[in-house]
N, CA, C and O atoms as a Tinker XYZ file with bonds, in Angstrom:
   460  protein
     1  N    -16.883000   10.298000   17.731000    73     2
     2  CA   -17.222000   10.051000   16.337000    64     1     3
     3  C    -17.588000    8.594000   16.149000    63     2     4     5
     4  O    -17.341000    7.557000   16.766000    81     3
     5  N    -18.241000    8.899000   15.108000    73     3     6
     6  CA   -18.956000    6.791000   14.715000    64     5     7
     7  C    -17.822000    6.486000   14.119000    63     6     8     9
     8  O    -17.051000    7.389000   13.793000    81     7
     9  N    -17.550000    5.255000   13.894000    73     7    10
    10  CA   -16.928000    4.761000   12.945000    64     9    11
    11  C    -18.031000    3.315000   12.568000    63    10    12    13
    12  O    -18.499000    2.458000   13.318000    81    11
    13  N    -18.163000    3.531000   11.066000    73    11    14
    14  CA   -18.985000    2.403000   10.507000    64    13    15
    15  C    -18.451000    1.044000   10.674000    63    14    16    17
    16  O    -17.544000    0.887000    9.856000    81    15
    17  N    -18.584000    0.291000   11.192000    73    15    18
    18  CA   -17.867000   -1.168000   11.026000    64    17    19
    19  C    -17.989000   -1.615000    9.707000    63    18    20    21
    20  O    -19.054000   -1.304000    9.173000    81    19
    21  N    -16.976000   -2.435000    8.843000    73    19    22
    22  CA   -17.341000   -3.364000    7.788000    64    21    23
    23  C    -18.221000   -4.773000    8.195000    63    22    24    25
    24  O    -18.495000   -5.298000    9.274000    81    23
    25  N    -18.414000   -4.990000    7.283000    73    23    26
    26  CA   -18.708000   -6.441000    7.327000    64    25    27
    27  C    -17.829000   -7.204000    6.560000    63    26    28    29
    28  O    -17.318000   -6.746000    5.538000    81    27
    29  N    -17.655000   -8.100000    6.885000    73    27    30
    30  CA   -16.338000   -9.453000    6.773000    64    29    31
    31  C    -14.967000   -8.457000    6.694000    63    30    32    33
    32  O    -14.879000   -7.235000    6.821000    81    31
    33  N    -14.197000   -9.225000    6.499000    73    31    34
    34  CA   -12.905000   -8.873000    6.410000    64    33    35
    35  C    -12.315000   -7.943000    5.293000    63    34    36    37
    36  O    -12.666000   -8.116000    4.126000    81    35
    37  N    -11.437000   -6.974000    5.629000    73    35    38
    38  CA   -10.909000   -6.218000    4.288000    64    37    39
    39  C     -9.966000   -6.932000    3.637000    63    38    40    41
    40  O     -9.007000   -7.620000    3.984000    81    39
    41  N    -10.696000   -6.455000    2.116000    73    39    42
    42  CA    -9.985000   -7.147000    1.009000    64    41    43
    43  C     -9.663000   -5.984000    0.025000    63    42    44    45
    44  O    -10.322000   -4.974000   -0.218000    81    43
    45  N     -8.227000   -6.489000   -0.575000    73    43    46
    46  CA    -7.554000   -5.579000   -1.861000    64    45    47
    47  C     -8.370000   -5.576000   -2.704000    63    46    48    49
    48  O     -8.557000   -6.726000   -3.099000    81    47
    49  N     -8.830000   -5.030000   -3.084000    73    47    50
    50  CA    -9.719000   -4.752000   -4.937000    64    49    51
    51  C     -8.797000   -4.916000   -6.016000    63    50    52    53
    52  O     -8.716000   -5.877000   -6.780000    81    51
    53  N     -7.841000   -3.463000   -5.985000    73    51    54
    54  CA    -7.099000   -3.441000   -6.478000    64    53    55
    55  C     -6.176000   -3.049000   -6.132000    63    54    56    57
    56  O     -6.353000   -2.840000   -4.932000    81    55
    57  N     -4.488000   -2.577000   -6.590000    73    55    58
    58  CA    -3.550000   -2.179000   -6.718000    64    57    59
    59  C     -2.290000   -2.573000   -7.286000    63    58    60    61
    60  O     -1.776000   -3.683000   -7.428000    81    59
    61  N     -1.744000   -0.905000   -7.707000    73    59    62
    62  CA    -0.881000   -0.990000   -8.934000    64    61    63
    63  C     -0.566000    0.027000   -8.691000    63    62    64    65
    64  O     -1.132000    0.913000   -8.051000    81    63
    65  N      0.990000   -0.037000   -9.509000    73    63    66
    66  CA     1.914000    1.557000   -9.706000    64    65    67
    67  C      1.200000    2.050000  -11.162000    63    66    68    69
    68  O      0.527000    1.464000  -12.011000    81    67
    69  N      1.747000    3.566000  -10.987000    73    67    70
    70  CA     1.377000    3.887000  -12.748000    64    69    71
    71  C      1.809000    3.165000  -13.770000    63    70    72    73
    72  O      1.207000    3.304000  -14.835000    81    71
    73  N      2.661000    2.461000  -13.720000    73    71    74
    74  CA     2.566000    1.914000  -14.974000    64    73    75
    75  C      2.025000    0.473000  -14.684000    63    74    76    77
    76  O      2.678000   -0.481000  -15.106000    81    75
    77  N      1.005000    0.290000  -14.069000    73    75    78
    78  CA     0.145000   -1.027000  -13.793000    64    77    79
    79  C      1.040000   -2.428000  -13.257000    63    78    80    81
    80  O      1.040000   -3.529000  -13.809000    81    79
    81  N      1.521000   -2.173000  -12.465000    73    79    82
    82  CA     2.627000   -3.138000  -12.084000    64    81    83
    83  C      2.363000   -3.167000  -10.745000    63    82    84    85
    84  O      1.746000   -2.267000  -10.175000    81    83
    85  N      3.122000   -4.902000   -9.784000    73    83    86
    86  CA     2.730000   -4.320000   -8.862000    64    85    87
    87  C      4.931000   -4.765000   -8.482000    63    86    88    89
    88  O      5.612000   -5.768000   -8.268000    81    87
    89  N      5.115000   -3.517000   -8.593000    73    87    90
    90  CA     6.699000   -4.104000   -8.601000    64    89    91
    91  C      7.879000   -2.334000   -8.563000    63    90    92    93
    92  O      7.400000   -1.210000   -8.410000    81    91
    93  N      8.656000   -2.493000   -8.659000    73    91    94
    94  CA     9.728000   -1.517000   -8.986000    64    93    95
    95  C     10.924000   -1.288000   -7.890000    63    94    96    97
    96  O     10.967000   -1.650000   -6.714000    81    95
    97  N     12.016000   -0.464000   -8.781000    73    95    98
    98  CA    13.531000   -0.727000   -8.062000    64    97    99
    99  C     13.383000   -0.642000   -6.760000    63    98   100   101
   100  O     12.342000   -0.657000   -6.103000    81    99
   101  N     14.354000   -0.562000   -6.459000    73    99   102
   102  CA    14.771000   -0.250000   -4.961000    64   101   103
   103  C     14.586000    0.434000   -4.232000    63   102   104   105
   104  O     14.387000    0.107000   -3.062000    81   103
   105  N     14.582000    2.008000   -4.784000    73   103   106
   106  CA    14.653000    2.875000   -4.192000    64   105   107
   107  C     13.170000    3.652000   -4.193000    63   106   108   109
   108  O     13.099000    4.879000   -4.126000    81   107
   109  N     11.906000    2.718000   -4.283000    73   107   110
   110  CA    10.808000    3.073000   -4.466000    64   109   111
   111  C     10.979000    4.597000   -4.714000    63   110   112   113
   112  O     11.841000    5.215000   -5.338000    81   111
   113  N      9.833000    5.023000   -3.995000    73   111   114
   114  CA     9.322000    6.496000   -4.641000    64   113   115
   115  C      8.490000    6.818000   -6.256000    63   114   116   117
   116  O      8.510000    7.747000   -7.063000    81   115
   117  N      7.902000    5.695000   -6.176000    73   115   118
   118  CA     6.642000    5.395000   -6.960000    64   117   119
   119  C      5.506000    5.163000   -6.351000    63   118   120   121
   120  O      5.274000    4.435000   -5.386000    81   119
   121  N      4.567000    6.059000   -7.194000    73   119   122
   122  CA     2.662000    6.093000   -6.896000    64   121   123
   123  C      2.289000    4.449000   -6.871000    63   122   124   125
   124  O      2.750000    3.723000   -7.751000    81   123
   125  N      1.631000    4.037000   -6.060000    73   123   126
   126  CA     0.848000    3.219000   -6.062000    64   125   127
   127  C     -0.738000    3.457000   -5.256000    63   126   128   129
   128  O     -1.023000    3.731000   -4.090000    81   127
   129  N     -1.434000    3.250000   -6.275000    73   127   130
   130  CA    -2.907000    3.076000   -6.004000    64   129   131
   131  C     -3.664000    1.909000   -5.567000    63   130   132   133
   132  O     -3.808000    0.871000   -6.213000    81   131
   133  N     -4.313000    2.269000   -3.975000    73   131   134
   134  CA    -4.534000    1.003000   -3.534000    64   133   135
   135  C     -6.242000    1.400000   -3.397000    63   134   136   137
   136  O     -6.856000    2.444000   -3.176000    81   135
   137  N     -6.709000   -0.323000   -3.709000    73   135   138
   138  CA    -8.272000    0.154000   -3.309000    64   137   139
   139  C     -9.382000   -1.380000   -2.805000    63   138   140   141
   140  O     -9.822000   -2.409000   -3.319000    81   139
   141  N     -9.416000   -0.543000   -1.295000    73   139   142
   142  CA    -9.650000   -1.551000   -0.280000    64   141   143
   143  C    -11.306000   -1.649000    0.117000    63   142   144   145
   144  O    -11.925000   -0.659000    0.509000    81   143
   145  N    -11.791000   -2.703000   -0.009000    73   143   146
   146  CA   -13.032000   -2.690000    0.445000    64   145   147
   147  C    -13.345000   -3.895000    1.704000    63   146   148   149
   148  O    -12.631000   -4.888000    1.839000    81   147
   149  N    -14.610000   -3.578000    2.623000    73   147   150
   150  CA   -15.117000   -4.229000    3.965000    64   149   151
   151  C    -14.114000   -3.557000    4.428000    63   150   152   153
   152  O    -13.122000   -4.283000    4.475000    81   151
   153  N    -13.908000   -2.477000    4.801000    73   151   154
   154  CA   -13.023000   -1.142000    5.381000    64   153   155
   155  C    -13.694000   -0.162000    6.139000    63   154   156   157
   156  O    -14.431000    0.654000    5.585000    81   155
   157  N    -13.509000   -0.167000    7.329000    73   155   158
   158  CA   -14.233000    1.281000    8.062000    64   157   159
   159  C    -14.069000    2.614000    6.989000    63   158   160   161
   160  O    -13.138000    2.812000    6.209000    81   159
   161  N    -15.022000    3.276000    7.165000    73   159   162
   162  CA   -15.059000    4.386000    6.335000    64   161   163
   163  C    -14.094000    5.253000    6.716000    63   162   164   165
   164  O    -13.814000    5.291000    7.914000    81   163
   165  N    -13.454000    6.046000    5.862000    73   163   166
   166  CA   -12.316000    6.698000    6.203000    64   165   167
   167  C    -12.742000    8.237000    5.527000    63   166   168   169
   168  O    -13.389000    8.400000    4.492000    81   167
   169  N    -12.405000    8.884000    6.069000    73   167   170
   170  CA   -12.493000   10.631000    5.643000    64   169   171
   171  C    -11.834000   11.390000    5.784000    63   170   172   173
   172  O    -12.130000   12.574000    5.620000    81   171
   173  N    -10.096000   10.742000    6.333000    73   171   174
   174  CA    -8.865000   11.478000    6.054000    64   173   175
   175  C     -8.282000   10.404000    6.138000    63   174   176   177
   176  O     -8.373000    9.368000    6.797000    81   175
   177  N     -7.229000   11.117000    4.807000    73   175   178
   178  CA    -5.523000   10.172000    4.769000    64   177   179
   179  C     -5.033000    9.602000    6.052000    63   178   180   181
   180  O     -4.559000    8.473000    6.176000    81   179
   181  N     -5.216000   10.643000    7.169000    73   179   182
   182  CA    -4.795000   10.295000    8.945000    64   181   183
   183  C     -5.275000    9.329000    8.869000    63   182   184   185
   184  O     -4.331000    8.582000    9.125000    81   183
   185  N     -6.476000    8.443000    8.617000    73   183   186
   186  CA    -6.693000    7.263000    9.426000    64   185   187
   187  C     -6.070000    6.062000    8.781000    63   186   188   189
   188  O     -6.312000    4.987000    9.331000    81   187
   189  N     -5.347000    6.050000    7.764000    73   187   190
   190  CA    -4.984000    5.163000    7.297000    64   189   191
   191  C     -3.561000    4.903000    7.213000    63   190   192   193
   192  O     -2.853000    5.849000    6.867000    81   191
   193  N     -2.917000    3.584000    7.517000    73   191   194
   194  CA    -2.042000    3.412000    7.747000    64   193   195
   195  C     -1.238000    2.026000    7.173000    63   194   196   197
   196  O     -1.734000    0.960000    7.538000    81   195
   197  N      0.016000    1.956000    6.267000    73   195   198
   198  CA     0.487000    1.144000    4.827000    64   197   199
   199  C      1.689000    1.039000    5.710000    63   198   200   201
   200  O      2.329000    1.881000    6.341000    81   199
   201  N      1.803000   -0.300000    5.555000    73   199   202
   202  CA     3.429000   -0.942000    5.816000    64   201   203
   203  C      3.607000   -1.760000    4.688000    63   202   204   205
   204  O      2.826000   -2.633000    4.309000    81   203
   205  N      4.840000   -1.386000    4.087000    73   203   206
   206  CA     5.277000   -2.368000    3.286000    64   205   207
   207  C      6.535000   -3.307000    4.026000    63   206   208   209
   208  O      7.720000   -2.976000    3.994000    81   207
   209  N      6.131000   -4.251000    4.534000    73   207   210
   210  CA     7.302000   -5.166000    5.548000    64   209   211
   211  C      6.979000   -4.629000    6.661000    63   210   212   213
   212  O      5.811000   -4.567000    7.046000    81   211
   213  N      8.218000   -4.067000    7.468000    73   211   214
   214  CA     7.871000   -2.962000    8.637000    64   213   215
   215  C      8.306000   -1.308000    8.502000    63   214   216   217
   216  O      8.756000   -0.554000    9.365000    81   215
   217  N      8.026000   -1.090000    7.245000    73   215   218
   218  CA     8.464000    0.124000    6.627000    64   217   219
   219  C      7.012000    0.736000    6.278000    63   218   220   221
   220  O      6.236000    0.208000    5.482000    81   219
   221  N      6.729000    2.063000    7.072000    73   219   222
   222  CA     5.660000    2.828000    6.825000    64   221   223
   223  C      5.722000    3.444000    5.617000    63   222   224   225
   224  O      6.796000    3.928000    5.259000    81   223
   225  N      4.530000    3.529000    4.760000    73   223   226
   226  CA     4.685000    4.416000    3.472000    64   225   227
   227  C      3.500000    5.577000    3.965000    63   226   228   229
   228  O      2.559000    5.465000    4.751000    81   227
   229  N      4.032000    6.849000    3.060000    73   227   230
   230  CA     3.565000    7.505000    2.905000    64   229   231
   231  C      2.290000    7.861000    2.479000    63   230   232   233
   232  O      2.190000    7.693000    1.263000    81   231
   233  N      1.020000    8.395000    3.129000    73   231   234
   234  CA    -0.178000    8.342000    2.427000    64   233   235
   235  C     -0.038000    9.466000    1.787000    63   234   236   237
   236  O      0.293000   10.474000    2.411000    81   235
   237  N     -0.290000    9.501000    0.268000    73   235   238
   238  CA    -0.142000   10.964000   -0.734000    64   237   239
   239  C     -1.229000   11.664000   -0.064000    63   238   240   241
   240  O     -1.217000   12.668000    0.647000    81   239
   241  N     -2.584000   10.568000   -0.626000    73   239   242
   242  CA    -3.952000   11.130000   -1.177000    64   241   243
   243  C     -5.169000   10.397000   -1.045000    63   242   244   245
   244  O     -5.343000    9.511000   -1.882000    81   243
   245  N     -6.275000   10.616000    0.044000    73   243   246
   246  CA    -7.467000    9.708000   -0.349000    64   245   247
   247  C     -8.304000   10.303000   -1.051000    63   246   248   249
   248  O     -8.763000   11.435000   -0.901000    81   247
   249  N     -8.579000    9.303000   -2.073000    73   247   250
   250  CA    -9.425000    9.470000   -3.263000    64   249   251
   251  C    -10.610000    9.292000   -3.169000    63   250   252   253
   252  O    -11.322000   10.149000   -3.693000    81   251
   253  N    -11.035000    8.545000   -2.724000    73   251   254
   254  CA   -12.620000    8.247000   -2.110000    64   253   255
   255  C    -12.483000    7.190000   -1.172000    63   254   256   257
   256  O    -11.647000    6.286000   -1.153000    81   255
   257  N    -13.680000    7.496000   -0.184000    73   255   258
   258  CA   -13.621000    7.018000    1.303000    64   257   259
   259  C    -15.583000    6.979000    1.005000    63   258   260   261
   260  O    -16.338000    7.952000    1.018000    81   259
   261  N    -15.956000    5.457000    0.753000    73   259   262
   262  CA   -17.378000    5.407000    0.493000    64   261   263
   263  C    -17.423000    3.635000    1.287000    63   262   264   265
   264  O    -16.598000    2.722000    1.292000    81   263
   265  N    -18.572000    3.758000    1.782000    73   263   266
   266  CA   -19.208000    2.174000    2.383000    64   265   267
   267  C    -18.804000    0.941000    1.006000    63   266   268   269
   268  O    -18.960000   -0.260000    1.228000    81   267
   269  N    -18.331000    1.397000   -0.251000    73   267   270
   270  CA   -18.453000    0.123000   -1.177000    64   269   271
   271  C    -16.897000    0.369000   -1.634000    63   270   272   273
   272  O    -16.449000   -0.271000   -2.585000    81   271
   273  N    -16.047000    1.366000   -0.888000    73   271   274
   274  CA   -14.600000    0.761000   -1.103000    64   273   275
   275  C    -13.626000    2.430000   -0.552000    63   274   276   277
   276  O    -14.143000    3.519000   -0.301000    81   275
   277  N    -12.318000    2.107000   -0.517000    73   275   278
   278  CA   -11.789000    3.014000   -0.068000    64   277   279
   279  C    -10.356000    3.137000   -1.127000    63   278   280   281
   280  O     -9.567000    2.194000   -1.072000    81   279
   281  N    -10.110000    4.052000   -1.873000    73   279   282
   282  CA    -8.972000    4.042000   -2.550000    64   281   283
   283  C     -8.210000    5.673000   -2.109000    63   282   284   285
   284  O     -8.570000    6.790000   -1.738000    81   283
   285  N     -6.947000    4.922000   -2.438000    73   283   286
   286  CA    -5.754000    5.977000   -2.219000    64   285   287
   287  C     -4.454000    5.865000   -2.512000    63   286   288   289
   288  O     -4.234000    4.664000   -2.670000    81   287
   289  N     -3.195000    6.671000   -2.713000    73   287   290
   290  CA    -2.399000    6.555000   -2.960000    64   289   291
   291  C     -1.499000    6.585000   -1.824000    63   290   292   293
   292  O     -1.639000    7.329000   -0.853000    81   291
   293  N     -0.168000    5.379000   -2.061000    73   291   294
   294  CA     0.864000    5.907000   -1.290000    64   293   295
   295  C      2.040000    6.128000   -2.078000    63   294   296   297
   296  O      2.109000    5.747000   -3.247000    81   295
   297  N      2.987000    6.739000   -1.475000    73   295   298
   298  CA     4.658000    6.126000   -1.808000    64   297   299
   299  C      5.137000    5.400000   -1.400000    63   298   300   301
   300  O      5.270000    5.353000   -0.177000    81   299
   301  N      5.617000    4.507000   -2.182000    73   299   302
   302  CA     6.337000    3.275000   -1.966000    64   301   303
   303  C      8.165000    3.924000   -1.748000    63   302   304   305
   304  O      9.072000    4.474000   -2.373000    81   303
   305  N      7.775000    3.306000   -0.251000    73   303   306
   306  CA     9.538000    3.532000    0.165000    64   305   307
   307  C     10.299000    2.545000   -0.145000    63   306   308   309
   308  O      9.820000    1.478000   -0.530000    81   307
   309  N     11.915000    2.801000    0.003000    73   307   310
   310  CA    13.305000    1.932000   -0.683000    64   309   311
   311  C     12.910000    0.457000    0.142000    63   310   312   313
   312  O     12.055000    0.438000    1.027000    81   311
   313  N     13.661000   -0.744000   -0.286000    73   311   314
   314  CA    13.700000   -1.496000   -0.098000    64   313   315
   315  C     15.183000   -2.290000   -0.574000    63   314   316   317
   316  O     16.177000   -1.856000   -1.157000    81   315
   317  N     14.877000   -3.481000   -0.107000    73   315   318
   318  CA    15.883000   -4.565000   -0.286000    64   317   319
   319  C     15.161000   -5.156000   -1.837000    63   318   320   321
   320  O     14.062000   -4.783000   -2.249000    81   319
   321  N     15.939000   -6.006000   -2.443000    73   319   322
   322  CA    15.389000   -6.330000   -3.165000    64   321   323
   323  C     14.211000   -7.664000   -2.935000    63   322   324   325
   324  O     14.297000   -8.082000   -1.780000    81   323
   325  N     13.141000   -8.418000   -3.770000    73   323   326
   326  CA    12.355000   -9.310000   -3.250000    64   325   327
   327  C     11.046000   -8.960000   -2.318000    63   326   328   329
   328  O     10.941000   -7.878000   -1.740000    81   327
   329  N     10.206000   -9.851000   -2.252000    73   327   330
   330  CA     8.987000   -9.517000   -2.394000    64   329   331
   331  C      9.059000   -9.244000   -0.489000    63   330   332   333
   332  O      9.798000   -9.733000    0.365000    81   331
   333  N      7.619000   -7.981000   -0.380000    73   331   334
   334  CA     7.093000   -8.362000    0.945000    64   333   335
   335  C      5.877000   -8.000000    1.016000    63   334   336   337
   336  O      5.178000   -7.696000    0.050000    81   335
   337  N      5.509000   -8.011000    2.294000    73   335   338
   338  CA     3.696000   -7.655000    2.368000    64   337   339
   339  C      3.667000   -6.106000    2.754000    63   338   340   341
   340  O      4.583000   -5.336000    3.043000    81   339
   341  N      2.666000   -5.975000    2.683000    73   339   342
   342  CA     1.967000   -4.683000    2.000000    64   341   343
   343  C      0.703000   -5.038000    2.782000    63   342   344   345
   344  O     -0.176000   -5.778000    2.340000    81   343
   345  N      0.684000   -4.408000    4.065000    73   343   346
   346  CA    -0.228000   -4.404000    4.600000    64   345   347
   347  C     -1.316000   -2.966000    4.973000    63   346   348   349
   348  O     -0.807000   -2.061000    5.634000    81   347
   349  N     -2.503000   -2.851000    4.609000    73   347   350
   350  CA    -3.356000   -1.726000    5.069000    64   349   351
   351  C     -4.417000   -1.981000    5.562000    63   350   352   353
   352  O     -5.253000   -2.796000    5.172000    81   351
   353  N     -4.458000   -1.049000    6.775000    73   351   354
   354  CA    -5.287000   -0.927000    8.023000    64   353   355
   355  C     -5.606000    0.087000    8.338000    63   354   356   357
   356  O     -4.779000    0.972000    8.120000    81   355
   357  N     -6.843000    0.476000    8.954000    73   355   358
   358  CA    -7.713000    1.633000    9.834000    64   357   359
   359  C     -7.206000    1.798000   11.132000    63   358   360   361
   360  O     -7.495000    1.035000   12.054000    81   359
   361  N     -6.394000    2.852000   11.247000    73   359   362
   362  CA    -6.467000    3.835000   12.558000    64   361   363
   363  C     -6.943000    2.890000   13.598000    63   362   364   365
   364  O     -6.256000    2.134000   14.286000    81   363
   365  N     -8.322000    3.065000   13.601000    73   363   366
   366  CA    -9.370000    2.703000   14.371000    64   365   367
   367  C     -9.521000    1.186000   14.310000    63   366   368   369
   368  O    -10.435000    0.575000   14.865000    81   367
   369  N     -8.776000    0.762000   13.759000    73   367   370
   370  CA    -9.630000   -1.011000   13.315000    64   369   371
   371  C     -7.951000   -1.675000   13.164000    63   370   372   373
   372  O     -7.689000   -2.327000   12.154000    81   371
   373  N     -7.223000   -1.523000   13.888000    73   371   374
   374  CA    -6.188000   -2.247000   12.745000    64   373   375
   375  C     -6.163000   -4.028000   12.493000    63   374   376   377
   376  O     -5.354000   -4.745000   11.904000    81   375
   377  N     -7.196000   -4.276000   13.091000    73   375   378
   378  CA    -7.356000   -5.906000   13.756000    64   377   379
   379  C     -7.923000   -6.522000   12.184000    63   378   380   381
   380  O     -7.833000   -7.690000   11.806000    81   379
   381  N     -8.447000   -5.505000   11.520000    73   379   382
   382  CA    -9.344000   -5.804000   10.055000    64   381   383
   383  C     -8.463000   -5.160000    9.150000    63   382   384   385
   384  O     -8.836000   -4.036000    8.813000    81   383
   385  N     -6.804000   -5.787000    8.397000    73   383   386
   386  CA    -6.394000   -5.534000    7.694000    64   385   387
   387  C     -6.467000   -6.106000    6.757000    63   386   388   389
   388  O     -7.363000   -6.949000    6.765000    81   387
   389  N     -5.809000   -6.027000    5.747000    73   387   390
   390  CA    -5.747000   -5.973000    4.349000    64   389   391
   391  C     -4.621000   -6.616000    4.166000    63   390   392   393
   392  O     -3.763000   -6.464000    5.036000    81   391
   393  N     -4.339000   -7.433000    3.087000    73   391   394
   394  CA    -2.815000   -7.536000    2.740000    64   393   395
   395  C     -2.738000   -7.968000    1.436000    63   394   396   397
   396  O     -3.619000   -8.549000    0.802000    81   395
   397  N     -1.354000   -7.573000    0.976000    73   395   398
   398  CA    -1.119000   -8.440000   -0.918000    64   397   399
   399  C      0.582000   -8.002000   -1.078000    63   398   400   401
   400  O      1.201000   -7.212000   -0.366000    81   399
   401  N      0.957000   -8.584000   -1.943000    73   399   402
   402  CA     2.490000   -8.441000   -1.945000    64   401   403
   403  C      3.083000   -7.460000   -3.064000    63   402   404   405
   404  O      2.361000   -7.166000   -4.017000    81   403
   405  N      4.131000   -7.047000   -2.988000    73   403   406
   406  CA     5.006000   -5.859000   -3.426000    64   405   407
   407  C      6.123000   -6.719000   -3.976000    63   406   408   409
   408  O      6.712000   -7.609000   -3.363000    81   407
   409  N      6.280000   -6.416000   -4.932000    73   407   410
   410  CA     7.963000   -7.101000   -5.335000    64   409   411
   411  C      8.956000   -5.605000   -5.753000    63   410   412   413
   412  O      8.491000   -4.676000   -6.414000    81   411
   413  N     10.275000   -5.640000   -5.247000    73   411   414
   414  CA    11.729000   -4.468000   -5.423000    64   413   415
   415  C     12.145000   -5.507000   -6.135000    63   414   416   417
   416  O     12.152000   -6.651000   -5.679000    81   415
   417  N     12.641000   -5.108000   -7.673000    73   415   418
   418  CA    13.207000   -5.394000   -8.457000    64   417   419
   419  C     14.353000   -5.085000   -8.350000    63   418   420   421
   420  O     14.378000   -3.869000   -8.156000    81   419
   421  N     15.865000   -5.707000   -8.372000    73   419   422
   422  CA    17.076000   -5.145000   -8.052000    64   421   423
   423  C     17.506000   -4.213000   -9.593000    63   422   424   425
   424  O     17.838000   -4.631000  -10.702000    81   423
   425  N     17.311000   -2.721000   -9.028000    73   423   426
   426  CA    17.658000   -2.352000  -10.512000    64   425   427
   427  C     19.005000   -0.784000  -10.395000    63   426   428   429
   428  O     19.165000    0.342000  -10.866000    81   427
   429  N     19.850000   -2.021000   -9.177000    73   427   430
   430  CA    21.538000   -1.241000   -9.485000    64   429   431
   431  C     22.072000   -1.875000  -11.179000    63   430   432   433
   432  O     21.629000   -2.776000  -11.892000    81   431
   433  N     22.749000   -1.294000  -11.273000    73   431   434
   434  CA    23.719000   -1.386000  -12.224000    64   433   435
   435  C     24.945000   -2.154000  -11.811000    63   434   436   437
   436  O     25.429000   -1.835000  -10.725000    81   435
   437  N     25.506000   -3.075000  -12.467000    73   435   438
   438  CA    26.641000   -4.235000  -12.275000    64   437   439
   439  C     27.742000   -3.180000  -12.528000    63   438   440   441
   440  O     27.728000   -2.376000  -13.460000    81   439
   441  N     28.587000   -3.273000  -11.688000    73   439   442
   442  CA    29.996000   -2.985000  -11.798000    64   441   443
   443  C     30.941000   -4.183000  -12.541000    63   442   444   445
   444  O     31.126000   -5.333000  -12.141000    81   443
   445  N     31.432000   -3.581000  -13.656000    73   443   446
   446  CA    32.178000   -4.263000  -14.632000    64   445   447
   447  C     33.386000   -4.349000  -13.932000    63   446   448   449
   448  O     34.048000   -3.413000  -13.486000    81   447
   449  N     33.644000   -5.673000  -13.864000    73   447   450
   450  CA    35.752000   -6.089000  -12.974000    64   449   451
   451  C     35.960000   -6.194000  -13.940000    63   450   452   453
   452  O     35.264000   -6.472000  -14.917000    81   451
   453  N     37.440000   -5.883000  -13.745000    73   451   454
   454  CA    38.927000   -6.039000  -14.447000    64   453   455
   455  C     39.042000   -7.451000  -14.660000    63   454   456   457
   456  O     38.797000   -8.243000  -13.750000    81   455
   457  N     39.405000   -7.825000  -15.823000    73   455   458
   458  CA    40.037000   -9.253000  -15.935000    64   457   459
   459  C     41.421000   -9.614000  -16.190000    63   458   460
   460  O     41.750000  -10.799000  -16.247000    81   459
């Protein structure tokens, strides 16, 4: 099979959770929509591959896979709290990634002590 090369380097367009953020608790398991362009063309979820830190996320769904950008969804898995990278790459290419940062908001609940 071909794979189209980009030209220059892949860059984030966009991305965000549903509620337009680029953030949430701990225990991810929130949609985030990512959309990457100068990206080998992609024509299944298989070729694409999301680390947030060194934690693989889940590809839901590719949404479109076109020469002027590539968007899709993942799930965002649990974390520690504080920011990390969020890196996406081609199967085929991983040398031409992508990157932008994620922030886990610490959102346990405080245990009230005795005084």
């Amino acid at each position: 099979s071909v794979v189209a090369a980009p030209v220059g380097t892949a860059v984030i367009e966009e991305a965000y959770t549903d509620d337009r953020s680029l953030s949430c608790g701990l225990s991810g398991n929130v949609r985030l929509t990512i959309v990457v362009s100068n990206f080998p063309l992609v024509y299944s979820k298989a070729s694409l591959t999301v680390k947030f830190g060194d934690t693989s996320a889940k590809v839901l769904r590719l949404l479109e896979g076109s020469s002027s950008g590539t968007r899709f969804t993942v799930l965002v898995p649990p974390s520690s709290p504080g920011v990390v990278d969020v890196t996406v790459a081609h199967a085929s290419d991983a040398s031409n990634a992508a990157t932008f940062e994620f922030t886990y908001i610490d959102d346990r609940i405080p245990q009230a002590s005795a005084f």
